[in-house]
C-alpha positions in Angstrom: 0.0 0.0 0.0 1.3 3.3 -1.3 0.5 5.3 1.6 2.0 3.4 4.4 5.5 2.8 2.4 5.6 6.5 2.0 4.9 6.9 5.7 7.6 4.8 6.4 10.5 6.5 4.6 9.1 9.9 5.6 8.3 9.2 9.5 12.1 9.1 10.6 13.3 12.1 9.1 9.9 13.8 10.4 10.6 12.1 13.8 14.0 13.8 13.9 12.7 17.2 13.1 10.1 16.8 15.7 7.5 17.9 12.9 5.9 17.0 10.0 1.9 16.4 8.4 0.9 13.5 6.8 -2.2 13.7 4.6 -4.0 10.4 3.3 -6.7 10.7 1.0 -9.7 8.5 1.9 -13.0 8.6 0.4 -16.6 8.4 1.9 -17.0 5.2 1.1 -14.5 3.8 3.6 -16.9 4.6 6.3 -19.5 3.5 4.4 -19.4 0.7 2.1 -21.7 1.0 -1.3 -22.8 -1.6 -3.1 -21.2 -3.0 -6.5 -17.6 -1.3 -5.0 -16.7 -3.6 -2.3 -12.6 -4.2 -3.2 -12.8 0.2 -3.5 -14.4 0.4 -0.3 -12.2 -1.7 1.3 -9.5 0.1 0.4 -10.5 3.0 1.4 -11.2 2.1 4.8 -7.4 0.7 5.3 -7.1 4.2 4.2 -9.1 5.4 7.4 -7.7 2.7 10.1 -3.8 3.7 8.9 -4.5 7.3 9.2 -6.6 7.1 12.6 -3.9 4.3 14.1 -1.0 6.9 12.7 -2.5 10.0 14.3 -2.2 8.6 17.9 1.5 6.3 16.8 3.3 9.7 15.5 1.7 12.5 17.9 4.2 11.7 20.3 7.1 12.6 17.4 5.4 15.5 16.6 3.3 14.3 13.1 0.3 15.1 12.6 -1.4 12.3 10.3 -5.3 13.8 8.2 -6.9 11.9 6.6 -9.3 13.7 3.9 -15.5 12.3 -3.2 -12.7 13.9 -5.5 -13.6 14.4 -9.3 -10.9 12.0 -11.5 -10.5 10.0 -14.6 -11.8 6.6 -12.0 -15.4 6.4 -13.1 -14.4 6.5 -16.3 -11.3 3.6 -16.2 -13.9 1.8 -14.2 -16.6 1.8 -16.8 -13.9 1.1 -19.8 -12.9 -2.4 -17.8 -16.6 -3.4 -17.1 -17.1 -3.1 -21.0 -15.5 -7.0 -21.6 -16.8 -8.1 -18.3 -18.9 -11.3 -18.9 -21.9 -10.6 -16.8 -23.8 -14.2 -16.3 -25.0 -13.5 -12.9 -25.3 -10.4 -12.4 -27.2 -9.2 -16.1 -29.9 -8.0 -14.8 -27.8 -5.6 -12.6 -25.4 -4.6 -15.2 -26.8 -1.2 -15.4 -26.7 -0.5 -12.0 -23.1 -0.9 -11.7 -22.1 0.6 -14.3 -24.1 3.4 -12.8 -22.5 2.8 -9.8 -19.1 2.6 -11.3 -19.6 5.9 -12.5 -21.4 7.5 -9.5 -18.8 9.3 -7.4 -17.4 11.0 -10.7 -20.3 12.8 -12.1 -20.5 16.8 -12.3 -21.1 17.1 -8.9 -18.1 15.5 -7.4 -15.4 17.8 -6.0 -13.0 19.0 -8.5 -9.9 18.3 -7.0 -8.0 21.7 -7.6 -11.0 22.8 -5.5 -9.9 20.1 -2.6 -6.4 21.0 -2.7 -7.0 24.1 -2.0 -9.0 23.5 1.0 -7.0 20.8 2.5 -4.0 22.5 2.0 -5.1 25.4 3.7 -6.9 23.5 6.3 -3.3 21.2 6.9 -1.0 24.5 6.9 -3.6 26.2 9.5 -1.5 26.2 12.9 -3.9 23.6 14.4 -5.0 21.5 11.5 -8.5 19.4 12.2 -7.8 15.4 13.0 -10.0 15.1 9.8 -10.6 17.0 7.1 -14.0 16.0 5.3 -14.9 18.3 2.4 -16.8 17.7 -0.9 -20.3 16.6 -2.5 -22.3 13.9 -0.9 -19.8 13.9 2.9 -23.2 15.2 4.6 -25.4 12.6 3.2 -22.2 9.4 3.9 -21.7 11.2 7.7 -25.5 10.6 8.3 -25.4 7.3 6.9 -22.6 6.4 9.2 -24.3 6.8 12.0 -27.7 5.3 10.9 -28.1 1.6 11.5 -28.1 -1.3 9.0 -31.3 -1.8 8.1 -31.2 2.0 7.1 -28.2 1.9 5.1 -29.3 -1.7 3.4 -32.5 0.3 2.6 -31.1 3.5 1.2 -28.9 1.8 -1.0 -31.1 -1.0 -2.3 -33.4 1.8 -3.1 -30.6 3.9 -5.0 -29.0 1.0 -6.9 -32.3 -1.2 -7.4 -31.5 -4.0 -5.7 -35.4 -4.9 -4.3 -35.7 -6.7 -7.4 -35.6 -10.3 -7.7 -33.1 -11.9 -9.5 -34.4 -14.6 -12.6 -31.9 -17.1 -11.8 
């Protein structure tokens, strides 16, 4: 995992200057999971545990660790590898995860020369927040995580039609 191996080349020169900010870039989704992007969601919350197990490990050093729905090409890479996909079981849902695939990327989504500018002010600030969560949808995800199951299995069986009954 790319963040951690940069953590651990940067952390002991950091350590020996007593100072230093890491910033990881999460998503949403690693607090709560979406369907039709489980392996994405996954790795997104390793995102979250590293950062939130790194914040308390390096405070004593001195580093600060923030973790922080950016606009990118992913939707669209995403959407070009489901084109050979061969769909047996899930046909009747192909639609929906395409739509799915492309979800987090539409027009709405964060630019991310907007985010950089607001994390980077946010991380230079003299007391940076533990978190940083900025961008479209975060209000919506941050009720969601606190909502039970049966909410969340609700919400996004609605959104991604998944009350239907497969044919099989």
């Amino acid at each position: 995992m790319g963040q951690l191996r940069m953590a651990q080349h940067v952390v002991p020169f950091m350590a020996s200057k007593r100072c230093g900010r890491i910033v990881n870039i999460g998503s949403v989704v690693g607090k709560v999971p979406t369907p039709w992007a489980g392996s994405y969601c996954s790795s997104k919350a390793v995102v979250h545990a590293m950062s939130d197990t790194l914040r308390v490990e390096l405070k004593p050093f001195g580093i600060l660790v923030i973790p922080g729905a950016i606009r990118s090409n992913l939707g669209e890479a995403n959407v070009e590898r489901l084109k050979g996909y061969e769909w047996n079981l899930y046909k009747e849902f192909k639609d929906d995860i395409v739509e799915r695939a492309k979800a987090s990327q539409t027009g709405k989504a964060t630019d991310a020369t907007i985010f950089a500018r607001h994390v980077v002010s946010k991380v230079l600030s003299p007391k940076p927040p533990k978190q940083i969560v900025f961008g479209h949808m975060t209000c919506l995800f941050a009720l969601l995580s606190w909502s039970p199951l049966w909410v969340r299995d609700r919400f996004f069986s609605n959104r991604f039609d998944l009350n239907k009954k497969s044919k099989l």
